[in-house]
N, C-alpha and C positions, 0 to 999 in steps of 0.2 A: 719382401714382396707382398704385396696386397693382394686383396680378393678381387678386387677385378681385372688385376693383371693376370691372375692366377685360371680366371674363370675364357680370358680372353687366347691363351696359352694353349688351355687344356681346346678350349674351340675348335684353332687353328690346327694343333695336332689332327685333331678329329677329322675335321674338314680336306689334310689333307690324305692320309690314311685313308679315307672314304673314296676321294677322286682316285687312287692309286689303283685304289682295287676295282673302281667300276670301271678303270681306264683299261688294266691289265689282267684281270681275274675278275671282269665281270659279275662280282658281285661283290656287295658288303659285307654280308650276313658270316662269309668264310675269313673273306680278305682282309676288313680290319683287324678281327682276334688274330691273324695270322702272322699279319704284319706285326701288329703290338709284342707279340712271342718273342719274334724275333728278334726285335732292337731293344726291347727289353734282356733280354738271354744274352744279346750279346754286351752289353754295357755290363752286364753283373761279370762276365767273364772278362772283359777288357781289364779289370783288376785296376791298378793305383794309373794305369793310364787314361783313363776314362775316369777318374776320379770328381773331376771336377766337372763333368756333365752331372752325373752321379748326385752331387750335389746339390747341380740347380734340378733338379728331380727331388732331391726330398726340399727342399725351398717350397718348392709349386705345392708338394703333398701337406705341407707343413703350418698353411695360412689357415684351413677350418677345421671344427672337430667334423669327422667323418660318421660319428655315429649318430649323430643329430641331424646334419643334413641327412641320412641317406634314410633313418627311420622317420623322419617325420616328413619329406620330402619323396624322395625316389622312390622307395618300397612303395607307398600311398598309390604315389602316381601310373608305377607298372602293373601293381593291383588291378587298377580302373581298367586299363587298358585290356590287362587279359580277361577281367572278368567281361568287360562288356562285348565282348566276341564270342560271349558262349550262346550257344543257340539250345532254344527250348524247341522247336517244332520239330519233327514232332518228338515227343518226350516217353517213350515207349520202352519194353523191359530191355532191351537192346541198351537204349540208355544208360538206362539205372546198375544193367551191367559194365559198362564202362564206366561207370562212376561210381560202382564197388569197385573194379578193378583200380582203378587208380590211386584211391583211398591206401587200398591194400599196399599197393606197391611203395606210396609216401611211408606208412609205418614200417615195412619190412626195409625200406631201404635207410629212412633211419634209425632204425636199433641196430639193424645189420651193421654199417660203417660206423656205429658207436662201438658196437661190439668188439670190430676187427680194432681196432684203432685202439680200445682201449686195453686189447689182450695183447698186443703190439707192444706197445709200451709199456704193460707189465704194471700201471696202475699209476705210472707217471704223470700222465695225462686225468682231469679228476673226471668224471663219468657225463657230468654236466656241462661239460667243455668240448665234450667226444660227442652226444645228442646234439650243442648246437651247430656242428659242425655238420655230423648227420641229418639235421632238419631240411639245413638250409642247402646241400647238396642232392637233396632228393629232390626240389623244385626244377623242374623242365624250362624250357624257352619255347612260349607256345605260340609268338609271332614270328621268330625265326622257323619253326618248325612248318608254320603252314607257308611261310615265304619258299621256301627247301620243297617240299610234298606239292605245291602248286606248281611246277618244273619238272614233275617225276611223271612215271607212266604208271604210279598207282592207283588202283583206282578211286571213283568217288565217293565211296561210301570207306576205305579204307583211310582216304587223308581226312575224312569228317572225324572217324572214328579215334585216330592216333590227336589228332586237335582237341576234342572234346577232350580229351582222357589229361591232355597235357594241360588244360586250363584248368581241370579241376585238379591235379597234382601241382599246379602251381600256387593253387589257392589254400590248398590245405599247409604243405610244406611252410606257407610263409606262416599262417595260422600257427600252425605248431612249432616254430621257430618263437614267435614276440612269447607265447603260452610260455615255453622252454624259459625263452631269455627274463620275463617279467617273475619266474618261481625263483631262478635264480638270484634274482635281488632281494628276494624278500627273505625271511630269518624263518631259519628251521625252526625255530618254535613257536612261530603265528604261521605256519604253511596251510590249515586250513580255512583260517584267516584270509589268508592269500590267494587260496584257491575258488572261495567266494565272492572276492572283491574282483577277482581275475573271469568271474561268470557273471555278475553283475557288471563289468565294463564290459564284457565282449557281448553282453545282450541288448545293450542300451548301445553300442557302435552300430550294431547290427540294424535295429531300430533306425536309427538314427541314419544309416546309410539307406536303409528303403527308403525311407522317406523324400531323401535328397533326389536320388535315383529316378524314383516318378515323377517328384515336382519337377526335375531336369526333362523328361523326357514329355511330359504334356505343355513345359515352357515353351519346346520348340516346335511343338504339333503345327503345321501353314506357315514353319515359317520356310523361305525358299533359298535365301540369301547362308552361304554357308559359313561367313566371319561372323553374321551375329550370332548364328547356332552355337561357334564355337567360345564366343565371350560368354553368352547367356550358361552354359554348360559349366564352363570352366568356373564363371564366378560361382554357381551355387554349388559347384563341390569345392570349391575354397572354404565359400561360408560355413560347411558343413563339417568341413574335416577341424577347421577354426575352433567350432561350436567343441566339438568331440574332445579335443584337445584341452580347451579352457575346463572343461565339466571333467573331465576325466576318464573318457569312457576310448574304447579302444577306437584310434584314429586308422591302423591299416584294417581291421574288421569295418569298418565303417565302408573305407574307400572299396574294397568288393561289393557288401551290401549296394553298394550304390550301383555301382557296374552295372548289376547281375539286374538290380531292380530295372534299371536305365535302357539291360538290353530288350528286358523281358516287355516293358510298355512299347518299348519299337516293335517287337515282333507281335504284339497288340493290334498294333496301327498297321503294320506293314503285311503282316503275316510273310514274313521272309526267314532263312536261318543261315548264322555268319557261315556255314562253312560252301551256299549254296551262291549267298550274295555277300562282296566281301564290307568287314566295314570303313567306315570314310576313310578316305586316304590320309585327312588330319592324324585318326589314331595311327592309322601305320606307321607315318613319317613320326609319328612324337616315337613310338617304339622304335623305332631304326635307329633313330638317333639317342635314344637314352640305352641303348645295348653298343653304341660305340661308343660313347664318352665313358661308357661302365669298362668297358674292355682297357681304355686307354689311360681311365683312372687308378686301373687294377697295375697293367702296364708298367708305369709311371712310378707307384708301391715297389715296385719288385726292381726295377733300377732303383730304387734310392737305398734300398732296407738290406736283397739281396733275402734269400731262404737259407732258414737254416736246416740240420739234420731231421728236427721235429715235421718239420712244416715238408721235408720231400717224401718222407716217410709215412706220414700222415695223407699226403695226397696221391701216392703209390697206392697203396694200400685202400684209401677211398674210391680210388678211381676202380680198381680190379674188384670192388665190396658193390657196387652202384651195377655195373656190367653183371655180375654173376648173380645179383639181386633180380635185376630186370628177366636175366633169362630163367630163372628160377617162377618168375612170377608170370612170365609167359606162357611157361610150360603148364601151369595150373591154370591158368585162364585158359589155355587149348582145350585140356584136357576135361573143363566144368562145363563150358561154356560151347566147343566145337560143335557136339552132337545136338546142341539147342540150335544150331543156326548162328549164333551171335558172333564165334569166332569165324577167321579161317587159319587153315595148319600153315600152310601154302606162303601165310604173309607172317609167321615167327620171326624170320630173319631181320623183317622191318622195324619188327616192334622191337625185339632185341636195340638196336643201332640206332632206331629213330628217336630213343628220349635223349635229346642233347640239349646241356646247361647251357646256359646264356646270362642274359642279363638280372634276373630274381636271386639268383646265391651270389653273386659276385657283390648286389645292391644290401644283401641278409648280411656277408661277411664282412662289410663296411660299417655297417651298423653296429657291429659287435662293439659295447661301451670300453671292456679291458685292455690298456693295448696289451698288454702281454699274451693274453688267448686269444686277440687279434692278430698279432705277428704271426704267430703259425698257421690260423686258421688262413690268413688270404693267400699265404703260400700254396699251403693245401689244394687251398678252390684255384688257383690260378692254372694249377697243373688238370686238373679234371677238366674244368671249362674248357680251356685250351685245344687238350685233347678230344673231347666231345664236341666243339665247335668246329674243328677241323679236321680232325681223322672222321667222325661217327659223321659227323652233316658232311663231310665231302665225299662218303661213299652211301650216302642216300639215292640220288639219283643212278648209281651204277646197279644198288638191290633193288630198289623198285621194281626192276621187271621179275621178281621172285614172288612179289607179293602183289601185280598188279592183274591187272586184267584179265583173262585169258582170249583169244584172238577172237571177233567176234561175239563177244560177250561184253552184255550193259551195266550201266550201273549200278541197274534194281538186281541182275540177275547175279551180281558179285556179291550182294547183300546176305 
């Protein structure tokens, strides 16, 4: 089977899965991953009768390396997407405490599920395997997330806040994921060696994505027509992430710098902020559809391969490490942050529930070069995502009203 059979395949799955849910369950964002669970789960159970579906399931998985397209391709590309939806206006201590909090949350929730994971298996598992797993499960789904929160009856200063908080937990997670994955290749005895060469590429990405970012965003200053906006855009973060790549310098650090420069000269020109005006429908629909072919590519792994012992125990264990993370780190954001005004008690519930994985771990666990620490890890993330995308995002809109509004009461005054 070839690559464009394979590419044409995964499409048409895509395509259809999508029309099922917005036909029957009215949305994607649930219905895909939910679908995909399912005829995956059941194909793995159908056993030697289903064998030969099974089959043409790892056929399809089996024509590209996965960790190549999805690191230098996917990850890049969702980067951009989440980063350039972050809003600077205004950028006030309110902020800057969601974006400690977030931070915080990214490292405690991966040491935390390295931790559990590697006291689990008793040292089975090597500690470096258990972090990249950790890194990449602490990344949120910050398009789905404000897709879910714009549907709820929370309020608006409550879905800017859980947004912000999830694009910058998305940005960091992946960051300290390629960090994680890039120390790992390099030989214990040049690691500061490597941890040099690992700050001189992630400075010079970084660079190098502002740059792209602003040239991008002053290319399309008048212009009015929105196909050339988006070639114009699209080609110069090719050239740039190109550039990154040939030199050496980190090509997913690059693709945020870019974002964030990209969003920041919009909110320049415009003086607008994503979570008030949303951004182009172009980026949403690219994200809608790179979080269903992730679902369905993950899907697709899990009939052909099947989890084993490692990989259910590992995402047991991750998923109950991620949950008691979050409420542990809510509970300290209440308790620092409530009496300043920044929090409220009132919406813990939400924060609890509302960080749910999506497409960023599922694109991270693809990436992983080994397959052997690859096998168990996308088992792992298949069971978290899964759960997070359908149990935690399908009881969003029902907590919402715990943490939304109170009757009669505005946006400012929820603040």
């Amino acid at each position: 089977m070839d690559l464009l059979t394979t590419i044409s395949v995964v499409s048409a799955i895509t395509a259809v899965l999508s029309w099922i849910s917005l036909r029957w369950l009215k949305t994607t964002t649930i219905g895909v991953p939910a679908l995909t669970a399912f005829a995956a789960v059941a194909l793995v159970s159908g056993g030697n009768r289903l064998s030969g579906i099974r089959q043409w399931c790892a056929n399809l998985t089996a024509v590209f390396d996965p960790s190549r397209l999805f690191f230098y391709v996917v990850v890049p590309l969702l980067l951009f997407t989440a980063s350039s939806c972050f809003g600077f206006n205004p950028l006030g201590r309110k902020h800057i405490a969601s974006s400690g909090t977030a931070i915080f949350r990214g490292l405690l929730t991966a040491f935390g599920v390295a931790g559990v994971i590697s006291s689990i298996s008793r040292g089975a598992i090597d500690w470096s395997e258990c972090m990249l797993f950790g890194s990449l499960v602490s990344a949120t789904d910050s398009v789905g997330q404000a897709r879910l929160l714009a549907h709820s009856s929370a309020s608006g200063n409550l879905r800017r806040q859980l947004i912000r908080e999830s694009i910058i937990n998305s940005v960091f997670a992946a960051s300290l994921f390629i960090a994680i994955l890039q120390l790992t290749q390099s030989e214990s005895s040049a690691a500061w060696k490597s941890t040099l060469l690992l700050l001189i590429q992630a400075v010079g990405g970084v660079m190098l994505g502002l740059a792209a970012g602003w040239a991008g965003a002053r290319a399309i200053d008048g212009l009015e027509d929105r196909a050339t906006t988006v070639l114009v855009v699209g080609a110069l973060l090719c050239i740039a992430f190109l550039t990154s790549q040939n030199f050496g310098l980190a090509g997913p650090l690059e693709a945020v710098a870019s974002g964030l420069a990209f969003r920041l000269s919009s909110c320049d020109r415009q003086r607008e902020d994503v979570e008030e005006t949303p951004s182009p429908d172009f980026w949403n629909a690219i994200a809608d559809i790179e979080n269903s072919v992730l679902f369905v590519m993950l899907g697709l792994w899990i009939a052909a391969n099947g989890m084993n012992a490692t990989a259910i125990t590992a995402g047991l264990a991750g998923l109950l490490a991620t949950l008691l993370v979050r409420f542990a780190s809510t509970r300290i954001a209440i308790l620092h942050f409530s009496k300043r005004g920044f929090w409220e008690r009132r919406s813990a519930l939400l924060h609890v529930l509302g960080g749910c994985r999506g497409g960023i771990p599922i694109a991270l666990a693809l990436a992983v070069p080994y397959p052997a620490t690859r096998s168990w890890i996308l088992g792992a993330t298949f069971i978290v995502t899964v759960f997070s995308t359908v149990v935690q995002a399908g009881t969003i809109g029902w907590i919402s009203p715990f943490g939304g509004r109170k009757a009669g009461q505005s946006d400012l005054a929820a603040n």
